[in-house]
C-alpha positions in Angstrom: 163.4 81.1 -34.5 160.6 81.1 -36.8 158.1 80.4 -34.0 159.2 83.9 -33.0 158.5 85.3 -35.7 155.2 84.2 -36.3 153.9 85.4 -33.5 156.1 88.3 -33.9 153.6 89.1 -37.0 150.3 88.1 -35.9 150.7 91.5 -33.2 150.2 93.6 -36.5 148.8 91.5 -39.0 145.8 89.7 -39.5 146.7 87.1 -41.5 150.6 85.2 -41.2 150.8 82.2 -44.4 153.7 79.5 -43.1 154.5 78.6 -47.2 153.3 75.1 -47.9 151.5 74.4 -44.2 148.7 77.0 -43.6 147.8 80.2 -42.8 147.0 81.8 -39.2 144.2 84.0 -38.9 143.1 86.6 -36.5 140.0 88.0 -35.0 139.0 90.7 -32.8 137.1 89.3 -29.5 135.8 92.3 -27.5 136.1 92.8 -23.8 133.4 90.7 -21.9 132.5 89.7 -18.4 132.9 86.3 -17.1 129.5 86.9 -14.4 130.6 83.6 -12.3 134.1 84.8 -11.6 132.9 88.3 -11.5 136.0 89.7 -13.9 136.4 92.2 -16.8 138.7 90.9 -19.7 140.0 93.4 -21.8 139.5 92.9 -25.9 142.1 90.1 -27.5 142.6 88.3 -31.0 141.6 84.8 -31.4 143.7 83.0 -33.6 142.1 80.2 -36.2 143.8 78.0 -38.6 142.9 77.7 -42.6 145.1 74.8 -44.0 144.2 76.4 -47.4 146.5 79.5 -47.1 149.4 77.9 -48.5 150.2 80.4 -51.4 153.3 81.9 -50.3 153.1 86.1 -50.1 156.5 86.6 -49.2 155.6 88.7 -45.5 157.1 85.5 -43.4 160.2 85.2 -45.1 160.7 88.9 -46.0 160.8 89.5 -42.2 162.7 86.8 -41.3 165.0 87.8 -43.9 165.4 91.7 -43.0 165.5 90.7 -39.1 168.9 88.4 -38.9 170.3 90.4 -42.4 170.1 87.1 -44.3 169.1 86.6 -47.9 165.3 86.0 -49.0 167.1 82.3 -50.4 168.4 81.6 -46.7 165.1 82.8 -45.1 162.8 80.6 -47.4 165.4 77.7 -46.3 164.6 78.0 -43.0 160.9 78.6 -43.1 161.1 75.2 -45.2 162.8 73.4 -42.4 159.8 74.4 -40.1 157.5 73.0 -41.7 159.2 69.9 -42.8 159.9 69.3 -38.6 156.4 70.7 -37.8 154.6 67.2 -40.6 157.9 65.0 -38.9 156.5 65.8 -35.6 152.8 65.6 -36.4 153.4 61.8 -38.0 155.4 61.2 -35.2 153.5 62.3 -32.2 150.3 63.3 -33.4 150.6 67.1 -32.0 152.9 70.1 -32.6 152.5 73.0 -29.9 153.3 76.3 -31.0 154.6 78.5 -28.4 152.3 80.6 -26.9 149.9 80.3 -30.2 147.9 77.1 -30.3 148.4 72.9 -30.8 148.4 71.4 -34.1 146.9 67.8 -34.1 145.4 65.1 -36.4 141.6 64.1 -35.9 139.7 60.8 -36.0 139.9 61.5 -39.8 143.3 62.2 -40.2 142.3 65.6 -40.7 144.6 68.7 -39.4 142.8 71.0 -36.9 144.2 73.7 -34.7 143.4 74.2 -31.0 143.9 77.8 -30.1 145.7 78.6 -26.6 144.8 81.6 -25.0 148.5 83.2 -23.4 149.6 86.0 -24.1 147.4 89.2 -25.3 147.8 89.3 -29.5 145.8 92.9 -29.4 148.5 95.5 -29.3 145.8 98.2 -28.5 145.1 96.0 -25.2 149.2 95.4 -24.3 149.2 95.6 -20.9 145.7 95.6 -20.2 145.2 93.6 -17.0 142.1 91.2 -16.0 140.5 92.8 -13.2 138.5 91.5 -10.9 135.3 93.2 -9.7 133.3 91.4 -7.4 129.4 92.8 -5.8 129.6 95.3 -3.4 127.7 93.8 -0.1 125.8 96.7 1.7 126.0 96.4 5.5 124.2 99.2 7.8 125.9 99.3 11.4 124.3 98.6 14.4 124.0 102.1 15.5 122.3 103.4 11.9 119.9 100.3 12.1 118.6 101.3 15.4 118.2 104.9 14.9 116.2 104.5 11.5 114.2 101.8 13.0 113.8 104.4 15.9 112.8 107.3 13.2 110.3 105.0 11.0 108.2 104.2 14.5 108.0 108.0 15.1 106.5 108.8 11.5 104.3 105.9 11.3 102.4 107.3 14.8 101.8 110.8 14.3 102.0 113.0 17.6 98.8 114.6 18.9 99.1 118.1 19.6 98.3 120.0 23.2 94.5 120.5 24.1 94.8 124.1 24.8 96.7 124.4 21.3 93.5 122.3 19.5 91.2 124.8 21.5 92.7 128.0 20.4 92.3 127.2 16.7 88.8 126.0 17.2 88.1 129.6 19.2 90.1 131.6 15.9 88.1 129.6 13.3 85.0 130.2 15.2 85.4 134.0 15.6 86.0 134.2 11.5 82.7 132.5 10.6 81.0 134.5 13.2 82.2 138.3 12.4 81.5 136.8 8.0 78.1 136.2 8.9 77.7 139.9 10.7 79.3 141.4 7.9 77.0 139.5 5.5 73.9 140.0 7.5 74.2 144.2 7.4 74.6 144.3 3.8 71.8 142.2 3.1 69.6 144.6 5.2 70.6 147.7 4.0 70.1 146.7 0.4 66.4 146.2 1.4 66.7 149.9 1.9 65.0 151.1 -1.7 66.0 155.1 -0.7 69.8 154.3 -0.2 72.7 153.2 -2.7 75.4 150.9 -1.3 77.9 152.7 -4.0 77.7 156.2 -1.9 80.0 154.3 0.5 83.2 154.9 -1.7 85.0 158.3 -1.1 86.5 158.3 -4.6 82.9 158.6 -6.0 82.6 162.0 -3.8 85.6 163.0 -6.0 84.4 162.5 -9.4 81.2 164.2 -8.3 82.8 167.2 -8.0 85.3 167.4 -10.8 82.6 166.5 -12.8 80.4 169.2 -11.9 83.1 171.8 -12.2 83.9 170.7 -15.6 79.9 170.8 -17.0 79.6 174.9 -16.0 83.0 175.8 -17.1 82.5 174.0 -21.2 82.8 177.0 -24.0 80.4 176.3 -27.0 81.5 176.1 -30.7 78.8 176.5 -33.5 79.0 173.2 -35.9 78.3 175.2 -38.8 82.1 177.2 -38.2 83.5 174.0 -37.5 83.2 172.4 -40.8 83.7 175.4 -42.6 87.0 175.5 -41.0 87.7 171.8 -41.9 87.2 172.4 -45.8 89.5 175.4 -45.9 92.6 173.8 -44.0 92.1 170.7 -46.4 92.1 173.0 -49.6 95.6 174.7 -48.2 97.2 171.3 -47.5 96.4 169.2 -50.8 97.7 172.5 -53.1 100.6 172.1 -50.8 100.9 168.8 -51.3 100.6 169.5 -55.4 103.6 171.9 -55.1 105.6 169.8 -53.4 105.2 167.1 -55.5 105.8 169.0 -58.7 109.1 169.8 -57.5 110.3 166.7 -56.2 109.5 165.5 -59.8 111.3 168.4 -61.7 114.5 167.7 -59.1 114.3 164.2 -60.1 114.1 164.8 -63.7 117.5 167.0 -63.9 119.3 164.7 -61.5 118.1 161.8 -63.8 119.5 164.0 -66.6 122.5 165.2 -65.3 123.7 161.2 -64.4 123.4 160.2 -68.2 125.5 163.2 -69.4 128.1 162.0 -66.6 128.1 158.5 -67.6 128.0 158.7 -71.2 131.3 160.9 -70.9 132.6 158.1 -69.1 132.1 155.6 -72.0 133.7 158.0 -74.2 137.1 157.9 -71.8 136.8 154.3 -71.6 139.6 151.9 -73.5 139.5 148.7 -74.6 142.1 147.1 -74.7 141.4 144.1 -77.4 145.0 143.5 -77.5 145.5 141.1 -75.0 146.1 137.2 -76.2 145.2 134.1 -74.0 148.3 132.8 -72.6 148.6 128.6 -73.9 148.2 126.3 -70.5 150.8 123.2 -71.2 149.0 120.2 -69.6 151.0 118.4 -67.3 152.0 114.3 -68.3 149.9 111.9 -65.8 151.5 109.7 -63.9 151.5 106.2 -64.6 149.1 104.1 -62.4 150.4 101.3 -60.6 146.7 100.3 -59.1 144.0 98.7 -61.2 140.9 98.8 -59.7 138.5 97.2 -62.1 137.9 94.7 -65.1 140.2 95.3 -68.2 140.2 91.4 -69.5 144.0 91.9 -69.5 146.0 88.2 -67.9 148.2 89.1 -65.7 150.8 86.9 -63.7 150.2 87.5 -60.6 153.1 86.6 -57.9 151.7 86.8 -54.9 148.2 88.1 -52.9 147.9 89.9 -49.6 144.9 91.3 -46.9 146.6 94.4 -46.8 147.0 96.9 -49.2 150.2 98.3 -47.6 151.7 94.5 -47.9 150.9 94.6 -51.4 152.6 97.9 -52.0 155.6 97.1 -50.4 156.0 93.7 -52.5 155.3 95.9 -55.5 157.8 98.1 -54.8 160.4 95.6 -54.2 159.6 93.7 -57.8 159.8 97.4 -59.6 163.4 97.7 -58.3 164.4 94.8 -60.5 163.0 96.6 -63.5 159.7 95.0 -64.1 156.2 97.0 -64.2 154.8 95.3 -61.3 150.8 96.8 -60.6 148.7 95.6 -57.6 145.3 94.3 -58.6 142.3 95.3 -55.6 139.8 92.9 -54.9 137.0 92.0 -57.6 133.8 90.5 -56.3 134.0 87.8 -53.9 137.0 88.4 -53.3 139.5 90.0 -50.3 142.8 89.8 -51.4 145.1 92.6 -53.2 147.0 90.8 -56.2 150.3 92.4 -57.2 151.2 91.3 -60.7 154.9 91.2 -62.6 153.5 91.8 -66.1 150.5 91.6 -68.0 149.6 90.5 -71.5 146.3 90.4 -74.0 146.1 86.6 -74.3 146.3 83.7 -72.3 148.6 82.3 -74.8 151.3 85.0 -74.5 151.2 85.1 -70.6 151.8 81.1 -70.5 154.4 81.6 -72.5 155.9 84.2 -70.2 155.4 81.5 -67.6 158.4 80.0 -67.3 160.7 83.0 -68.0 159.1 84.5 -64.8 159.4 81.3 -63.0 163.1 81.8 -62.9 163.3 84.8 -60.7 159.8 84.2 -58.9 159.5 80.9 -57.9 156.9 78.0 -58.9 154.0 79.7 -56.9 153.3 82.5 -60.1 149.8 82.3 -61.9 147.8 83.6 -64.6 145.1 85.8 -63.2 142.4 86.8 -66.0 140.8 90.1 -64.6 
C-alpha cells in the first residue's frame, strides 16, 4: 500500500522522503530521438535516490493518512513497517524492487544505490504521450517518370537547329536594317556639307513659331520708362499709409478688448467665495496583518518541525500546526539553501529554545530542531 502511494506522489511532486530510508527525487528529461531505432520519446522524469533525505516532512504520511481516513499515528505505523521490510529484505536478499520505480541494492561497499526503471511515464504533462516511430522516407521514381525525364534531359542537352529557310529570312531582315541605316546616314552627312542649307528648316513646328513670332513683334504697344516708375512710387505711397491705418486700429481694438477682459475678470474675483471652512477629514489606518513568512535574517532560533521543496507543502503544514493554537511561520530559503522551513515557535536565545525542546517534542515528534536564522 505504501508503494502506491509513493508513486502516487512522485506524479506531482518532486521530491517524496520515505522517513528514516531516503528520499526520491525527480528530474525532467526532455523528449529526444533515439536515431538507430528512428523513434520520438515524449519528455519523462527520471527518478534518483539521495539516502540523506531522511528528515521526515510529514507529505508521505499525511497522504497516506487522508487517503484510507486513518490517523497521522496509524499512517506513520505503517510507513514504519515499510521500511523496516524494505532493510529485512535488503540484508536478506541484497535487492528490494519497487514497483514500477526502481531496484534498491547494496554495492561492493556495502553501500545503498538505487537503479532507476524506466515503466511507466512519471510526467503528468506527457500522460498518454505515445513513442512513435518515424522511420526515413525512401524516395522511389516509377518506371514510367524515370524514362520520360531521362527522355526530356536528352532533348535539352542537344539543342534543335532551326529550318534553313527560317535562318535565311532573319539573315535577309538584319541585312535590309544595316543597309537602309547606312542610306539614312549617308544623306545627312551630305547635306550638312551644304554651308547655304540648315538641317533644322526640316521641322514644321519651327514654321509655326516663325509666324506667331512675327505677328507678336508688329503688334507690341510701347510704354515710356520714365511713367513707369513714376507709377510705381505712387501705388507704394498709397499702400504703406494703408498699411499705417490699419495697423493703428488693430492696435486701438486690441487695447479696449485687453481692457474690457480685466474689468470682466476682476468682477469675477470680487463674486468669488472661499470657503476656508472646510476641515480635513482624519484617515484611520487600517491594523496590518500578521506575517506568517519570514524571508530574511532576524538572528531569532526558531524550532523548526519540518522542511519542504514546495512552498505550497510548507503552507499547508503551517496551517495544520496553527489549528492547534501555535504561531507556526514558514522560513524561505537563505543562501545555499532550497528548502522552505516551517517553524512552531521562535525564541531570542538558544538557551530558551532548547529548553522549549522537549515540551515540543511531545506533540512533534523527535525529528524538531533549533534553526538559528
Amino acid at each position: 500500500m505504501v508503494e502506491k502511494h509513493i508513486k502516487h506522489l512522485l506524479y506531482n511532486h518532486d521530491c517524496v522522503i520515505i522517513p528514516d530510508f531516503g528520499g526520491l527525487i525527480t528530474r525532467y528529461v526532455p523528449a529526444r530521438i533515439n536515431p538507430v531505432k528512428h523513434t520520438l520519446v515524449p519528455p519523462s522524469k527520471k527518478i534518483a535516490f539521495n539516502e540523506k533525505l531522511v528528515l521526515n516532512d510529514g507529505l508521505l504520511i499525511s497522504t497516506i493518512a487522508y487517503t484510507n481516513n486513518i490517523t497521522k499515528e496509524e499512517a506513520r505505523q505503517l510507513v514504519m513497517s515499510f521500511v523496516h521490510e524494505v532493510r529485512n529484505r535488503l540484508d536478506s536478499e541484497q535487492r528490494f524492487e519497487l514497483t514500477d520505480i526502481g531496484v534498491f541494492k547494496y554495492n561492493h561497499e556495502r553501500k545503498l544505490v538505487f537503479d532507476y526503471t524506466e515503466g511507466d511515464n512519471l510526467l503528468e504533462a506527457s500522460f498518454g504521450l505515445p513513442e512513435i516511430v518515424a522511420r526515413p522516407i525512401r524516395h522511389e521514381e516509377p518506371a514510367v517518370l524515370r524514362t520520360l525525364i531521362k527522355e526530356r534531359q536528352a532533348a535539352e542537352a542537344a539543342p534543335a537547329r532551326k529550318p534553313f529557310k527560317a535562318r535565311l529570312k532573319r539573315a535577309y531582315h538584319v541585312a535590309a536594317g544595316l543597309a537602309l541605316t547606312g542610306l539614312v546616314g549617308a544623306t545627312l552627312y551630305m547635306l550638312s556639307l551644304q554651308t547655304d542649307y540648315n538641317l533644322s528648316s526640316l521641322n514644321p513646328i519651327s514654321l509655326i513659331n516663325g509666324d506667331q513670332q512675327a505677328a507678336t513683334e508688329q503688334t507690341a504697344i510701347t510704354v515710356p520708362v520714365q511713367n513707369e516708375a513714376t507709377l510705381g512710387q505712387d501705388a507704394g505711397i498709397g499702400a504703406f499709409d494703408a498699411a499705417e491705418a490699419g495697423i493703428d486700429n488693430e492696435a486701438n481694438a486690441w487695447g479696449d478688448a485687453s481692457i474690457s477682459t480685466s474689468d470682466s475678470e476682476t468682477q469675477y474675483a470680487a463674486d468669488e467665495i472661499v470657503n476656508d471652512k472646510d476641515e480635513p477629514v482624519a484617515e484611520v489606518a487600517a491594523p496590518a496583518p500578521a506575517s506568517t513568512t519570514i524571508s530574511g535574517k532576524d538572528g531569532r532560533f526558531y524550532i523548526i518541525t519540518g522542511g519542504y521543496a514546495r512552498m505550497l507543502n510548507a503552507e499547508f503544514s503551517r496551517q495544520e500546526i496553527a489549528e492547534f493554537g501555535h504561531e507556526a511561520k514558514v522560513l524561505e530559503p537563505g543562501k545555499g539553501s532550497r528548502l522552505f522551513k516551517v517553524s512552531v515557535a521562535d525564541f531570542a536565545s538558544a538557551e530558551e529554545a532548547q529548553a522549549a525542546m522537549n515540551t515540543y517534542r511531545q506533540t512533534f515528534g523527535d525529528n524538531i530542531w533549533v534553526f538559528n536564522n
